[in-house]
N, C-alpha and C positions, 0 to 999 in steps of 0.2 A: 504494500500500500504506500502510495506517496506519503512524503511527510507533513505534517501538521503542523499550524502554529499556536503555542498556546500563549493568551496576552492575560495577564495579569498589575492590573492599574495597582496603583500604590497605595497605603491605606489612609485613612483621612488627615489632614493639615489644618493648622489654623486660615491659612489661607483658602483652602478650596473649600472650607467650611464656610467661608465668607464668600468665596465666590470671585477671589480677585486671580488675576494672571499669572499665576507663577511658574515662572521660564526656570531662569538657572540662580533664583535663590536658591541657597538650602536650609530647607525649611524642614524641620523634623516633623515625626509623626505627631498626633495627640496620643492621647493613653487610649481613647477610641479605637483611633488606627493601627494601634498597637495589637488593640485585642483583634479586630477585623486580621490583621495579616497572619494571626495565631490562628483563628478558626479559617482562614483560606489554607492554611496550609493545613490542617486539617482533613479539611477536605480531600486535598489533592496526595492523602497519606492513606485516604482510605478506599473501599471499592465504587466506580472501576479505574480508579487512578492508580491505586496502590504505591503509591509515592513516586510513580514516574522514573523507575531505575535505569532507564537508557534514555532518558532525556538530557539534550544537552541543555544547556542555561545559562543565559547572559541578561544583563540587568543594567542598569542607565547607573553610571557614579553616581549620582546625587542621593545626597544619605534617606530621602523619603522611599526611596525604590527600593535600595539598596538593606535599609532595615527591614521594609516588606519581605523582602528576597529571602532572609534571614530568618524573621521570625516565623514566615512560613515553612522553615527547615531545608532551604536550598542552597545556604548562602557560602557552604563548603564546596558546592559545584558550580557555583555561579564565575562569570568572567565579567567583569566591567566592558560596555562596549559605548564608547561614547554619540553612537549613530541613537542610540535609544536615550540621549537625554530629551527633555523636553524644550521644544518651541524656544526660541530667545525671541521673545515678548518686546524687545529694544526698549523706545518710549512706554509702551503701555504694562511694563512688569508692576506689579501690584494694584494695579486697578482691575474695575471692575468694569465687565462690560457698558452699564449703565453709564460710570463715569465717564470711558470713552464716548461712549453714545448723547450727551452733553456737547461733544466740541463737533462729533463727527453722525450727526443723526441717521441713521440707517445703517450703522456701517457693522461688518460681519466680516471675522477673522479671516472666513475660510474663500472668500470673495477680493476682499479691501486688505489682506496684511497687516501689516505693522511697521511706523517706521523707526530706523535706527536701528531693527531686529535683522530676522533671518524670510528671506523671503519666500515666498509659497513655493517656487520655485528648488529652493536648497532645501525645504521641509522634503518635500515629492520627491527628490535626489537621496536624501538619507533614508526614506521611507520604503526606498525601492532598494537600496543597499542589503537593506534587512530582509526583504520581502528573496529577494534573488540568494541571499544565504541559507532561509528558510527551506526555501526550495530545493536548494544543491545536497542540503541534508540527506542521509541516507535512517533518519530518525526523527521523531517528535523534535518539538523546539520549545520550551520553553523562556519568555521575557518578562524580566519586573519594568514596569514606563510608566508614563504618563498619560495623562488623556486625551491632550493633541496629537502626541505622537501616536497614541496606540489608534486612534482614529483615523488619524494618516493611513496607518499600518493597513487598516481596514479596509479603506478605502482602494490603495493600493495596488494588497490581494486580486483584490476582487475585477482590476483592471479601469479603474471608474477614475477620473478625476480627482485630484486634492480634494475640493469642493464638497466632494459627497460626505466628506467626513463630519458635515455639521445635519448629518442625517441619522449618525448615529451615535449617540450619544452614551456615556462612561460615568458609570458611577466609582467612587474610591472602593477600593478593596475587592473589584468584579472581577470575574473568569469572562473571558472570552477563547472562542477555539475556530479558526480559521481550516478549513480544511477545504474538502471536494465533494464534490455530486456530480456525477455521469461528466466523469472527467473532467471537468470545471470548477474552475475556482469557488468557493462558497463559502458560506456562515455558517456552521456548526453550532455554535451555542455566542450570544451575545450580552454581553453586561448581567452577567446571572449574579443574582447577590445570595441568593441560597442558602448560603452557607452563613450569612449575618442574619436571618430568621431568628 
């Protein structure tokens, strides 16, 4: 069977609790996100995950991934890959959408960019870096990111445009599993929080 990609967003922040941009601060977990990345991993320890022992796994340096990575019990096979940090946000890192939406009315990341940051363009280049490694794999993938990039990711996959990634939307601490269907790229499971019940 071709290989899979499993995305696992990071567990909650004070900031994405508030809902503002966070690019490449690092922002640690809350005690929340702490517990979420304990029961994702959890999860992914029991059946039919059973802890994913031929998985390989790479995670974004930034310590919100990276402790996810960790407390979900991967963080001994984990490799830092710096294609999987999140968005550089330039001007709008710590605001909130609304804020921006204030100077720039309508305006939508995954359309409008950001400036000073990274542009949709070098998003869609990292995005594909990861997507074409996933693929080359001769095994499952598993990555700890974030929720632009893992959107990106998504969108990607699936051959669609940057853009489409404000289609699918990421909560902290979710499973997603990128795979195939009649040979075709496809969604397997999206933003499941299941395991935070």
């Amino acid at each position: 069977m071709a290989a899979r990609i499993l995305l696992a967003r990071h567990g909650q922040t004070e900031w994405s609790l508030s809902g503002k941009h966070t690019g490449r601060t690092d922002i640690p977990l809350l005690d929340e996100g702490r517990r979420g990345a304990e029961l994702l991993g959890e999860r992914l320890h029991r059946t039919p995950w059973n802890g994913l022992p031929d998985v390989e796994v790479r995670t974004s340096p930034l310590i919100r991934a990276k402790e996810t990575c960790e407390l979900a019990g991967f963080g001994d096979r984990a490799q830092d890959w710096d294609d999987l940090m999140e968005v550089d946000y330039g001007a709008y890192e710590g605001l909130t959408p609304a804020e921006i939406k204030r100077d720039r009315p309508g305006w939508l990341i995954w359309r409008d960019g950001v400036p000073e940051g990274e542009t949709l363009a070098e998003v869609a280049e990292r995005a594909d870096r990861v997507v074409q490694w996933a693929r080359s794999a001769d095994r499952d993938v598993l990555v700890f990111a974030h929720g632009h990039i893992l959107r990106s990711l998504g969108a990607r996959w699936l051959g669609m445009d940057l853009s489409f990634g404000a289609r699918i939307r990421l909560e902290p601490t979710s499973l997603s599993v990128l795979g195939w269907a009649y040979g075709e790229p496809a969604i397997e499971r999206w933003n499941d929080t299941g395991h935070l019940g």
